[in-house]
C-alpha positions as CSV (number, residue, x, y, z in Angstrom):
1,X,0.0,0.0,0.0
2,X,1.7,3.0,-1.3
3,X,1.1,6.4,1.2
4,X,1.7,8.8,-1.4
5,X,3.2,11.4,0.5
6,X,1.3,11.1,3.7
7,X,3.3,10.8,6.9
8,X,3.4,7.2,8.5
9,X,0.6,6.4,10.6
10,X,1.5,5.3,14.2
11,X,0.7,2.1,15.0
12,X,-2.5,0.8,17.2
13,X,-2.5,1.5,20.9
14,X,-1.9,-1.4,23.1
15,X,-5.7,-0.1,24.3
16,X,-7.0,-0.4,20.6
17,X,-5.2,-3.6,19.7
18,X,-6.9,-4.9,22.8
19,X,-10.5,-3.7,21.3
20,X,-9.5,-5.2,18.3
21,X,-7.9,-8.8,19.3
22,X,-11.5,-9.6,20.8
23,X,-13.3,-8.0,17.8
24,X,-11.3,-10.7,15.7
25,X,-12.4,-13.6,17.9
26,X,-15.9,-12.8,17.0
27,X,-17.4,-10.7,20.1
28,X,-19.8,-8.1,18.8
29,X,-19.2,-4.6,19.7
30,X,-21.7,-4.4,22.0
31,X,-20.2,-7.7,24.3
32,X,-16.7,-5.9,23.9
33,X,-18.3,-2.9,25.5
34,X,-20.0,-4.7,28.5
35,X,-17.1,-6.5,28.6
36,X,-14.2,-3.7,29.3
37,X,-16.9,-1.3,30.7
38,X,-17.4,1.3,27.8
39,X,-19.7,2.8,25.4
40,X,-20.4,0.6,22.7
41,X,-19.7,3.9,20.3
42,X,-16.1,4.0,22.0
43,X,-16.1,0.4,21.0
44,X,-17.2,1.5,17.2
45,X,-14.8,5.0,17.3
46,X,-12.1,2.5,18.5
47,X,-12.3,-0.3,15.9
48,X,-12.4,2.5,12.9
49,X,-9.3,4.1,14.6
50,X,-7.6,1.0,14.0
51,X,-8.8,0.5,10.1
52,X,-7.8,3.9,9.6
53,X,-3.8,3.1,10.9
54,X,-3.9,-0.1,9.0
55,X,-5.0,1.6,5.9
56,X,-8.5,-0.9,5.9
57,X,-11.6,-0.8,4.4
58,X,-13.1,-2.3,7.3
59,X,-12.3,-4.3,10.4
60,X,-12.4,-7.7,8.2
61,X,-9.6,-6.2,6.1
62,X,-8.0,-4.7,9.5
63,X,-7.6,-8.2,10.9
64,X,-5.8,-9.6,7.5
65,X,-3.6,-7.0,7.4
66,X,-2.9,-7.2,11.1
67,X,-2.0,-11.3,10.3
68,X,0.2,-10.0,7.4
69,X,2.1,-7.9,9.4
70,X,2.5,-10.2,12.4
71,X,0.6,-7.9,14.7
72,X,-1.4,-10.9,16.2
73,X,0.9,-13.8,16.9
74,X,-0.5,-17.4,17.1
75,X,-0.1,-18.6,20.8
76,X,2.6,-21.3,20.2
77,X,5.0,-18.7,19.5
78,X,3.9,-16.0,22.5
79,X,5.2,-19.6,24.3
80,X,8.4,-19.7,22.6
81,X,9.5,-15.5,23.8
């Protein structure tokens, strides 16, 4: 993905990657937000924050980018650090 002369995004908050780690297991926005105690909008806001540093159309193209760059790691390895 080319950034045409746009200044590199930082990368998602450890608070965002959170948001977005249980949005990839399949929790609806609305159990995230009951879950950690927030608005289901800050849920929303949150999950678009994280498209918009991944450069993603949506949080389905979020999470495969996030597996191409290595930002989710399968468990066996978290074992091996």
């Amino acid at each position: 993905m080319a950034t045409h002369g746009m200044k590199k995004k930082r990368p998602p908050t450890a608070h965002q990657l959170k948001i977005f780690l249980l949005s990839a297991c399949g929790f609806a926005d609305k159990e995230i937000a009951e879950q950690l105690n927030k608005a289901q909008r800050t849920v929303e806001n949150t999950l678009k924050a994280v498209c918009v540093k991944l450069d993603a159309r949506n949080t389905k193209h979020a999470i495969h980018i996030a597996w191409q760059q290595g930002i989710f790691k399968r468990e066996e390895e978290k074992d091996e650090e």
